[in-house]
C-alpha positions in Angstrom: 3.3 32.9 -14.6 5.6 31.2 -17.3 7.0 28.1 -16.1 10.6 29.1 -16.4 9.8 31.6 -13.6 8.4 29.1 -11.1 10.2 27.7 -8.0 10.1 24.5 -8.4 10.3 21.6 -5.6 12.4 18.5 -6.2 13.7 16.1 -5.0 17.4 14.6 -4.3 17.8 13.5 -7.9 15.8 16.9 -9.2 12.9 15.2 -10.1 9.2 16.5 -9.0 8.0 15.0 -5.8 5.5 12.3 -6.1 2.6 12.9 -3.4 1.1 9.7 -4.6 0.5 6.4 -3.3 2.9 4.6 -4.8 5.6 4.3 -6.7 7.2 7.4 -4.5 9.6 9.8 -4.3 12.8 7.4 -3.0 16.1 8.3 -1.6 19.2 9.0 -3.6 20.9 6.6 -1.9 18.1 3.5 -3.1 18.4 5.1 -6.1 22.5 5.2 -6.6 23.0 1.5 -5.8 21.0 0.5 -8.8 24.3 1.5 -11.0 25.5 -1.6 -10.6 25.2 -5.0 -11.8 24.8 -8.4 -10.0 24.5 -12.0 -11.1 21.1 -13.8 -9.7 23.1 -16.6 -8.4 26.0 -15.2 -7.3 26.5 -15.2 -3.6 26.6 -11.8 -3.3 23.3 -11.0 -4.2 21.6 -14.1 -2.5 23.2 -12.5 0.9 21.2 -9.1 -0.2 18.4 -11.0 -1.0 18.6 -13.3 2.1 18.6 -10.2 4.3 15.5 -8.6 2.8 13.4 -12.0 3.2 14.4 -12.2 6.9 13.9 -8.6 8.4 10.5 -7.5 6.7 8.4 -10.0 8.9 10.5 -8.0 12.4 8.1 -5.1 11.0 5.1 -6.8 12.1 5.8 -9.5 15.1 6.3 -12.3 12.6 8.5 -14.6 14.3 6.1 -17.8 13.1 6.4 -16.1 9.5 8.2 -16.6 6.3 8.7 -14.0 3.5 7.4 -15.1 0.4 8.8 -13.0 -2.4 6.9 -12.2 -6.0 8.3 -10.9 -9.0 6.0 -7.8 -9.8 4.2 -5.7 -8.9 1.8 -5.6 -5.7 -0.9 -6.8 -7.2 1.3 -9.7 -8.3 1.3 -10.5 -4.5 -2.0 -10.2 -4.0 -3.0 -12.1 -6.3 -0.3 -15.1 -5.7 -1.8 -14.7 -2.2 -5.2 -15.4 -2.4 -4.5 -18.2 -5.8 -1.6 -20.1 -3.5 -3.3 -20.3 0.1 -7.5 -20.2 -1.0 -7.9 -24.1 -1.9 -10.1 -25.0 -5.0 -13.4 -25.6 -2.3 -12.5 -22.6 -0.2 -14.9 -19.9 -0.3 -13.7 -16.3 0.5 -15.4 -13.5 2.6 -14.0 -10.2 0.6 -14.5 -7.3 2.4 -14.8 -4.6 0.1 -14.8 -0.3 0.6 -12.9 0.5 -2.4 -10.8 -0.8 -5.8 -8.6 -3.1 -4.4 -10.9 -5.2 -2.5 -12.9 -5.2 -5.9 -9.7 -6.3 -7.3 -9.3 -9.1 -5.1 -12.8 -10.5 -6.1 -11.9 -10.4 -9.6 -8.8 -12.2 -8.9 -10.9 -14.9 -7.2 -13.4 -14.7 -9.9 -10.5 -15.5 -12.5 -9.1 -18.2 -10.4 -12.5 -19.9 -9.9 -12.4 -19.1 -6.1 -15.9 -18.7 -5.1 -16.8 -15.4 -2.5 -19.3 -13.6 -0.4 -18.9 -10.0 -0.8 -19.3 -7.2 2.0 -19.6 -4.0 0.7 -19.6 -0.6 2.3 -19.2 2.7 0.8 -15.4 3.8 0.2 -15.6 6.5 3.2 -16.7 3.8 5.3 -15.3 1.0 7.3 -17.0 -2.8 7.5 -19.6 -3.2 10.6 -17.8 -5.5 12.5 -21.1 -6.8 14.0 -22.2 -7.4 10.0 -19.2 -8.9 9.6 -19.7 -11.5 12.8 -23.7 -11.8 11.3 -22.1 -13.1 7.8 -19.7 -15.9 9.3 -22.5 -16.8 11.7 -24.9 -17.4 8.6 -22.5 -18.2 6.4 -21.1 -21.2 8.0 -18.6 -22.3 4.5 -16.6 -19.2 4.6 -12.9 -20.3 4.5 -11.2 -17.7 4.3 -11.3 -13.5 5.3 -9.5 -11.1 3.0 -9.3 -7.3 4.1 -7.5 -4.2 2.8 -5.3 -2.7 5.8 -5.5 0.7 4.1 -7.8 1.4 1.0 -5.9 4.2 -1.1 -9.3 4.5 -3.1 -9.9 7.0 -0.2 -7.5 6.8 2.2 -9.5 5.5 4.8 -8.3 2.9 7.5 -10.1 -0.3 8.1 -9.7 -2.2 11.4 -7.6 -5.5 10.6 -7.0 -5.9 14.2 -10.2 -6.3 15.1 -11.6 -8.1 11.4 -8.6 -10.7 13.0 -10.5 -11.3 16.0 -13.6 -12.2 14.3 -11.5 -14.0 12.0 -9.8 -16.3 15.0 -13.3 -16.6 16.8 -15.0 -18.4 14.0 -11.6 -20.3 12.7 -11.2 -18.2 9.2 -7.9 -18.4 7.6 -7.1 -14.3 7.2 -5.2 -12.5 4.6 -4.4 -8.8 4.5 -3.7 -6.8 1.9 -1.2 -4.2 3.6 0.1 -3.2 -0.1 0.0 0.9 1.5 0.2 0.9 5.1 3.3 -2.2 5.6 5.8 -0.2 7.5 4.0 2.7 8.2 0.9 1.6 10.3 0.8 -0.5 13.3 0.2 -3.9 12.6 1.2 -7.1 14.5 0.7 -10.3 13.1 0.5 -12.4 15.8 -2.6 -9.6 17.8 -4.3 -9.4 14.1 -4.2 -13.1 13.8 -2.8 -12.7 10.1 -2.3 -15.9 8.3 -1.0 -13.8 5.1 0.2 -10.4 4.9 1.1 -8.8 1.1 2.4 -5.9 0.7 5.3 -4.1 -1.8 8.9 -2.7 -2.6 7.3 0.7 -3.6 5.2 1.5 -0.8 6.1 2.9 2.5 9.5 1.1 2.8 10.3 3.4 -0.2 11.9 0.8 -2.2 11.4 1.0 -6.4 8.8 -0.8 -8.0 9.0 -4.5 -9.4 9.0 -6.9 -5.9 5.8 -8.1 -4.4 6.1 -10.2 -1.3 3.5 -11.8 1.1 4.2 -12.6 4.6 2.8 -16.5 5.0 2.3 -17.6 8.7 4.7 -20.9 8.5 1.7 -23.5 8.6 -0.5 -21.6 6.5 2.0 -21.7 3.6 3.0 -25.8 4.4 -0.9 -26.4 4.1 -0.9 -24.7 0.8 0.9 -27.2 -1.5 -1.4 -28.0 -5.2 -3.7 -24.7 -4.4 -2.0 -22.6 -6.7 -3.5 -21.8 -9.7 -0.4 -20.3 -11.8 3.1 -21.6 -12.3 4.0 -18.3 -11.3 2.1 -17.3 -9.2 2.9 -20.5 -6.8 3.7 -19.4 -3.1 4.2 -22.6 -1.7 6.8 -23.7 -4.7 8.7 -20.6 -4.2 9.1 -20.9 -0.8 10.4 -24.8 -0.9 12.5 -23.4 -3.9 13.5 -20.9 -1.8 14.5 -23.9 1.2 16.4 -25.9 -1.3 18.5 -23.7 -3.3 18.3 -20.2 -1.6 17.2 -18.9 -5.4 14.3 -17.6 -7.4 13.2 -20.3 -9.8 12.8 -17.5 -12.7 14.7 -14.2 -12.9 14.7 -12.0 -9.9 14.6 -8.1 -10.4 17.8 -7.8 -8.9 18.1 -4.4 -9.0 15.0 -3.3 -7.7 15.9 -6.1 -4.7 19.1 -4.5 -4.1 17.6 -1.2 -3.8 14.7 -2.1 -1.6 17.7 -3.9 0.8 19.0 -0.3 1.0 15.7 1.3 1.5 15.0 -1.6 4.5 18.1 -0.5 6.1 17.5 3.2 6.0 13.9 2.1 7.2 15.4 0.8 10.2 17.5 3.1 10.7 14.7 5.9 11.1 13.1 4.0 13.9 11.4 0.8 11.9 7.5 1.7 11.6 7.5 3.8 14.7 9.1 6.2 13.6 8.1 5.9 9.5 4.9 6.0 10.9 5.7 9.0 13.0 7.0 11.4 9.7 3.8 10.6 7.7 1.9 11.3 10.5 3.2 14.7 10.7 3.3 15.0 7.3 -0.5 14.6 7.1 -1.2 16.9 9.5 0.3 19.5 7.8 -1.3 18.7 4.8 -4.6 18.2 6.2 -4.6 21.4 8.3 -2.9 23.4 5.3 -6.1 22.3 2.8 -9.0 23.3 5.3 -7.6 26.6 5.9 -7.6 26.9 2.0 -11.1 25.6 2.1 -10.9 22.3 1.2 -12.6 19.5 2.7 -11.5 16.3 3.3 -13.8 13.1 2.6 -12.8 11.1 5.7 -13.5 12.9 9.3 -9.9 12.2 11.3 -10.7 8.9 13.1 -11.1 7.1 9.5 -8.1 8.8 7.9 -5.0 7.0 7.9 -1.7 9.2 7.0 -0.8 7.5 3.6 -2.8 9.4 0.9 -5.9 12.1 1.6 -8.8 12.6 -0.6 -10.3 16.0 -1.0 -13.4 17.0 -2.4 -12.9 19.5 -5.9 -14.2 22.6 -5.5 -17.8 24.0 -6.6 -16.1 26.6 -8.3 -17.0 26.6 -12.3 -13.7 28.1 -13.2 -11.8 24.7 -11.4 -10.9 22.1 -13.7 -8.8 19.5 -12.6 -6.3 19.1 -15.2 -5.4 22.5 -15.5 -4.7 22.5 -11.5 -2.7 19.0 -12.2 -0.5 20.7 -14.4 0.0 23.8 -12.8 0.9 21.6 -9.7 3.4 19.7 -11.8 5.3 23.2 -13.0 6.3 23.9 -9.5 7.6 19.9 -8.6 4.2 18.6 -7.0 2.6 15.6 -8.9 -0.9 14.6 -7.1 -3.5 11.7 -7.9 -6.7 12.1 -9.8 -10.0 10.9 -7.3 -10.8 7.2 -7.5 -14.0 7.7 -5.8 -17.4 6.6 -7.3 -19.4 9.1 -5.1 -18.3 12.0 -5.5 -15.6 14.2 -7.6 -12.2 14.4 -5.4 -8.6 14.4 -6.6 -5.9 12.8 -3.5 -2.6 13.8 -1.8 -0.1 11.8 -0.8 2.0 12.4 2.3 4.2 9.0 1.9 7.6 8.5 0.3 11.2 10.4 1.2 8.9 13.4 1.9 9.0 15.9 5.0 6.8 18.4 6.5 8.4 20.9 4.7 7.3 19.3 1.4 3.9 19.2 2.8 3.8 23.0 3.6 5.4 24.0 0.1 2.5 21.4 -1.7 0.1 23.9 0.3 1.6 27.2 -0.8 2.0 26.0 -4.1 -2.0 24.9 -3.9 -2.8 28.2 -2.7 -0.9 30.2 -5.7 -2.7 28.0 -8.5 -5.9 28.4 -6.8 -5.0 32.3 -7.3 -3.5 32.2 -10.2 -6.7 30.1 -12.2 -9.4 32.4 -9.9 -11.0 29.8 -8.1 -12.8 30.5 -5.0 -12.8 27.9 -2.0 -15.4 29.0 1.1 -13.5 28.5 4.3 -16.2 26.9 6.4 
């Protein structure tokens, strides 16, 4: 069909929707307030600002928590995380089922940190009794650093109870929540988080460019001379932060003033309950949608969180993933290539300003490129 003749979706602004994991499809609303301009000192701003820092740790029972903001991207955080609160003799168990726990060990590679690794497949969560075996044995682990959900696959690992293990043996533990903060359950104080990072892009749906960690108030005060970039320094840009109420270099103002309206309309749809609630459904949809079209999921439900699915490509010779990525694209649908080392898969995102009614038109429009290249998918 010629693409002038295809329905396309959109969004607010009339751009494709982003079924990603991040950036997302945002609101016209955190879009529209970006128009306008704002000095990084003025006291305007720094109220914005101060706002943002205090709600985000209400999202996850952080009362004894202080928001620690990064210029950057997530990774930014992550990485300021594990530099600013990993001393130079800490050693850090990285528990690893995908890229970003690999990209945590580089980071402490870079930095000099040293780590034990736990690997597990990326459709499979750690053992927890491997996990208690490790600190038993291991008796100079400092430190535990998880991924709350790995968007290599979409699966959900069990911080809760990696915090347990963590508290039993007296491990400082740092979570990397980068795409499940506001959307999955998490409570700091039942996880026994020490650090939480997470970002402005993710499933506050904010705009990209603000990292932030959550730092348990006397993890971060123990943390002073760890840091192994200017930049990079939680501990100085909190105290900076105490004295002066301002970034010590440039804030992305706008994308801060956006992501204070995005935190508000967050609240206003019922905080992570009910964020948490919409991408739930939204999954479904998906989910059920895809298997009636043939399509199998990687993860069985119990591992699958509702953030971003992986689905297995088709057998089918005549299915070739670029062409389907473009076709998807023409009608306002803009997926994910597979990240997965196992096998060849391509992932949906249900997350962003996105509604079960975009999830059952991503379907159809599956369904009519399917048809429309001549691929066959066995419903099992």
């Amino acid at each position: 069909m010629p693409s002038s003749r295809l329905n396309r979706a959109a969004s607010e602004t009339g751009d494709p929707l982003l079924l990603t994991p991040g950036p997302l499809t945002t609101a016209k609303s955190v879009k529209e307030v970006m128009v306008h301009d704002w000095g990084s000192r003025d006291a305007t701003f720094l109220k914005i600002n101060r706002e943002v820092l205090e709600r985000l740790p209400e999202i996850v029972n952080g009362a004894n928590f202080v928001t620690v903001p990064v210029q950057g991207s997530g990774t930014f955080a992550v990485e300021a995380m594990l530099t600013s609160l990993v001393p130079a003799k800490g050693r850090v168990l990285v528990l690893i089922n995908g890229a970003y726990g690999h990209r945590a060990r580089r980071i402490l590679d870079i930095a000099k940190r040293k780590s034990v690794v736990y690997e597990t497949p990326e459709d499979t969560p750690p053992d927890l009794k491997k996990i208690e075996g490790i600190l038993k044995r291991s008796k100079n682990i400092t430190h535990i650093f998880a991924v709350h959900c790995e968007t290599t696959s979409g699966i959900l690992n069990p911080v809760h109870e990696i915090g347990a293990l963590a508290r039993k043996y007296g491990k400082t533990y740092l979570i990397d929540s980068m795409s499940a903060f506001g959307a999955l359950p998490l409570d700091a104080e039942k996880a026994h988080a020490d650090a939480i990072a997470a970002s402005s892009n993710k499933c506050i749906e904010g705009v990209p460019g603000l990292g932030f960690v959550l730092c348990r108030k006397s993890t971060l005060a123990g943390a002073r001379g760890n840091a192994t970039t200017l930049v990079l320094d939680l501990h100085d840009q909190a105290a900076n932060f105490e004295k002066t109420g301002q970034y010590r270099f440039t804030p992305p103002i706008h994308v801060i003033v956006s992501f204070h309206q995005a935190l508000m309309e967050f609240f206003a749809e019922g905080g992570q309950p009910g964020r948490g609630g919409r991408y739930a459904r939204n999954g479904k949809v998906l989910i059920d949608g895809m298997r009636r079209l043939g399509f199998r999921t990687l993860l069985p439900d119990a591992l699958q969180a509702p953030i971003i699915i992986t689905f297995h490509m088709p057998k089918d010779p005549k299915f070739v993933f670029q062409t389907f990525y473009d076709a998807l694209k023409d009608r306002g649908y803009v997926i994910y290539p597979g990240k997965l080392t196992v096998a060849d898969s391509f992932r949906i995102g249900c997350i962003g300003r996105l509604y079960e009614k975009d999830m059952e038109g991503a379907v159809s429009a599956v369904r009519d490129v399917l048809a429309e290249m001549g691929v066959q998918v066995p419903v099992k």
